[in-house]
C-alpha positions as CSV (number, residue, x, y, z in Angstrom):
1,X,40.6,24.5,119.8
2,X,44.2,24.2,118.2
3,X,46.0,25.5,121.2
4,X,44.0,22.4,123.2
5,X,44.5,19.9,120.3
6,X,48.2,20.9,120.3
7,X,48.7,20.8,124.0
8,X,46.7,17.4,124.5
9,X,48.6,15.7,121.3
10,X,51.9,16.6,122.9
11,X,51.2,15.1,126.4
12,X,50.4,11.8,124.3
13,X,53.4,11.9,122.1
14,X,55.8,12.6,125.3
15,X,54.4,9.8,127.2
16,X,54.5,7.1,124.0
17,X,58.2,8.6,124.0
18,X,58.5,7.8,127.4
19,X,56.6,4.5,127.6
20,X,58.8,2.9,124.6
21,X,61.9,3.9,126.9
22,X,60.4,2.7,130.0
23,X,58.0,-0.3,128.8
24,X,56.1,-0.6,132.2
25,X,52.5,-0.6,133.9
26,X,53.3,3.0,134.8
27,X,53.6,4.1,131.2
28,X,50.6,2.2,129.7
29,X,48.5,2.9,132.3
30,X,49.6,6.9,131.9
31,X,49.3,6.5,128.1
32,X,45.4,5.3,127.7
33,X,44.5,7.7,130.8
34,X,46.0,11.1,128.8
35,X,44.6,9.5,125.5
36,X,41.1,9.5,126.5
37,X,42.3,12.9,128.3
38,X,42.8,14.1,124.5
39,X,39.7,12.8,123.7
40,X,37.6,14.5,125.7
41,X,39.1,17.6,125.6
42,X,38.7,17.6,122.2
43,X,34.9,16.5,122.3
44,X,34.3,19.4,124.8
45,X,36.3,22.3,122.1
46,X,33.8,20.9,119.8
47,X,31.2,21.2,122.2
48,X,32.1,24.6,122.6
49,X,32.6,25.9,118.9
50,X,29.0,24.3,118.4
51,X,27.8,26.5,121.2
52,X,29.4,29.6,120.3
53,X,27.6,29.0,117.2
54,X,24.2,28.7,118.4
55,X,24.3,32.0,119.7
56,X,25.0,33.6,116.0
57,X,23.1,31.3,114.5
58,X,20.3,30.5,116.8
59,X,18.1,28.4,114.2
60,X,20.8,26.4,113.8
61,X,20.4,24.0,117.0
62,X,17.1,23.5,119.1
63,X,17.0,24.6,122.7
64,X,16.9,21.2,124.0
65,X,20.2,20.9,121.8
66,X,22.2,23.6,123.1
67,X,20.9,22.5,126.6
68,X,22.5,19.2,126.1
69,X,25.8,20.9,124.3
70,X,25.9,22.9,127.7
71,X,25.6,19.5,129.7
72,X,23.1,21.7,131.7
73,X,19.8,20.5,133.4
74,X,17.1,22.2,135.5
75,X,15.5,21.9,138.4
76,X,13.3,24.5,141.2
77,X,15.2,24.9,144.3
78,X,13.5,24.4,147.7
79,X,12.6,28.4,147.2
80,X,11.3,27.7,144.0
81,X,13.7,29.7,141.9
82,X,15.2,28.1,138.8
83,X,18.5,26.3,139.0
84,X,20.8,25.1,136.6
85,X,22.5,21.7,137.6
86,X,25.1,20.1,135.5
87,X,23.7,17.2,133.5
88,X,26.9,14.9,132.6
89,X,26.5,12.6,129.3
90,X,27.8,9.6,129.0
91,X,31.1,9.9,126.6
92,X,30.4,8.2,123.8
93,X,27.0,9.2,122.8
94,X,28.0,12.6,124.1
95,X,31.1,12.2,121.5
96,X,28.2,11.2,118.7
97,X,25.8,14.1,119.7
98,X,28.8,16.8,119.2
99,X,30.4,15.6,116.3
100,X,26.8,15.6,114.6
101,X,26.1,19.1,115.9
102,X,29.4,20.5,114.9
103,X,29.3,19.3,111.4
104,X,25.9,20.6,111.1
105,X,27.4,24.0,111.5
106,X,29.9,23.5,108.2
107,X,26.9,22.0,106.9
108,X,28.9,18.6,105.1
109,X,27.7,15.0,105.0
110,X,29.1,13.4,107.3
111,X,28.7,10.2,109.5
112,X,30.4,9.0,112.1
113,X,31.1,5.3,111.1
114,X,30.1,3.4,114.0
115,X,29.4,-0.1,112.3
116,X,33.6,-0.5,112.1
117,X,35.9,-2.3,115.1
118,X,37.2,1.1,115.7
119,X,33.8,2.3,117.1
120,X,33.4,-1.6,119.1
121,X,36.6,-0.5,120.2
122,X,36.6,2.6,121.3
123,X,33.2,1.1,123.5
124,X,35.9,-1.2,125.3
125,X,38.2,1.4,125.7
126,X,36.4,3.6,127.6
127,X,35.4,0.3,130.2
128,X,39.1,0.2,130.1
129,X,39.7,3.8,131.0
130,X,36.7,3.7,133.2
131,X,38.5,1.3,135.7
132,X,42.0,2.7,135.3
133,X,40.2,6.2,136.9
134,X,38.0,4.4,138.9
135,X,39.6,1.4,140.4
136,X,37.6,-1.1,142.7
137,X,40.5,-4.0,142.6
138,X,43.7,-4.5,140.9
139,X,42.8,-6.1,138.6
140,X,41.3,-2.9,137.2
141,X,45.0,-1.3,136.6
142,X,46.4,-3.9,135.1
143,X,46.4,-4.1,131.5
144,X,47.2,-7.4,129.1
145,X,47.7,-7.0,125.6
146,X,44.5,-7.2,124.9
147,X,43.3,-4.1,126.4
148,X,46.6,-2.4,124.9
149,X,45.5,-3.7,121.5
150,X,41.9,-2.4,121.8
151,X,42.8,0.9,123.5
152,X,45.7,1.5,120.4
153,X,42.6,0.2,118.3
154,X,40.1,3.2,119.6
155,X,42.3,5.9,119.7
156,X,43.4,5.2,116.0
157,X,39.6,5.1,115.5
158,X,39.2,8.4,117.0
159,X,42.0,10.4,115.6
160,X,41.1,9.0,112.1
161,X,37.4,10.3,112.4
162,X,38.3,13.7,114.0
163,X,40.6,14.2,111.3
164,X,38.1,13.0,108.6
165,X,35.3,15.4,110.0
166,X,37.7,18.2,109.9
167,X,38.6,17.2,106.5
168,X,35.1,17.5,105.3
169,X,34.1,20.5,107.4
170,X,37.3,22.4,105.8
171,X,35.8,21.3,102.0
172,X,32.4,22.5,102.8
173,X,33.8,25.9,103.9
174,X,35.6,25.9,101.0
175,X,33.1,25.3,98.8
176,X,30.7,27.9,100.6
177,X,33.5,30.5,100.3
178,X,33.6,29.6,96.6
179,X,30.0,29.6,96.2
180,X,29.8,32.8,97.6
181,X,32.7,34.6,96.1
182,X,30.9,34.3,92.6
């Protein structure tokens, strides 16, 4: 997960370097696409710690859990033999599902503070980033200040709660390693 954190944070630090030289379209519209890149690649690592998890710890997560960790679905083929069809989630509750699942494994209290702008935010963003991958006009790859403001808005949101939840994860380890040391 760090190597993917590390690798993902430097492609957005090298094009925020580049954007402030070259202040164009090109260079927003590269930004907010490798930020929500970031994003979820980091929701998936979590994804997949949570998963790895399960399999030591298989009380830890129902079946219909890891299922939907696994973004997995199935289905009977034609032949009637079992399949297993990916089952894509939507980001953000997909982002909310993981984050709850992985803390569960450090066992903290935590709660992903969705009643702030941040979260309201982050919803726009992802419309925003939604049409920049997905263009139907031109409008869709243009970007105002507005969607600059809200997408600078998310990410800040994002960064702030993955490093919050890894904050209180880390405490709750310690405090198990602690516990149990005694």
């Amino acid at each position: 997960m760090k190597s993917v954190f590390t690798l993902l944070s430097n492609d957005v630090e090298e094009i925020r370097v580049y954007g402030k030289e070259n202040n164009n379209g090109f260079a927003q519209r590269t930004l907010l696409r490798t930020y929500f890149a970031f994003i979820e690649g980091m929701i998936c690592q979590l994804r997949l710690v949570a998963i790895a998890t399960a399999k030591d710890y298989p009380d830890l997560f129902s079946n219909k859990e890891v299922i939907l960790l696994k973004e997995e679905r199935y289905q009977l083929s034609p032949k009637g033999k079992l399949e297993t069809k990916a089952n894509f989630q939507k980001n953000l509750p997909m982002l909310l599902f993981t984050i709850n699942c992985y803390t569960r494994i450090h066992s903290p209290d935590f709660t992903v503070k969705t009643d702030e702008r941040g979260w309201e935010a982050l919803n726009d963003y992802s419309r925003i980033r939604n049409n920049l991958m997905h263009p139907k006009s031109l409008n869709d790859l243009e970007l105002d200040g507005s969607s600059l403001k809200t997408s600078t808005e998310a990410a800040k949101w994002f960064k702030s709660t993955l490093l919050d939840m890894f904050a209180v994860c880390a405490k709750a380890e310690e405090h198990n390693r602690n516990k149990n040391c005694r």
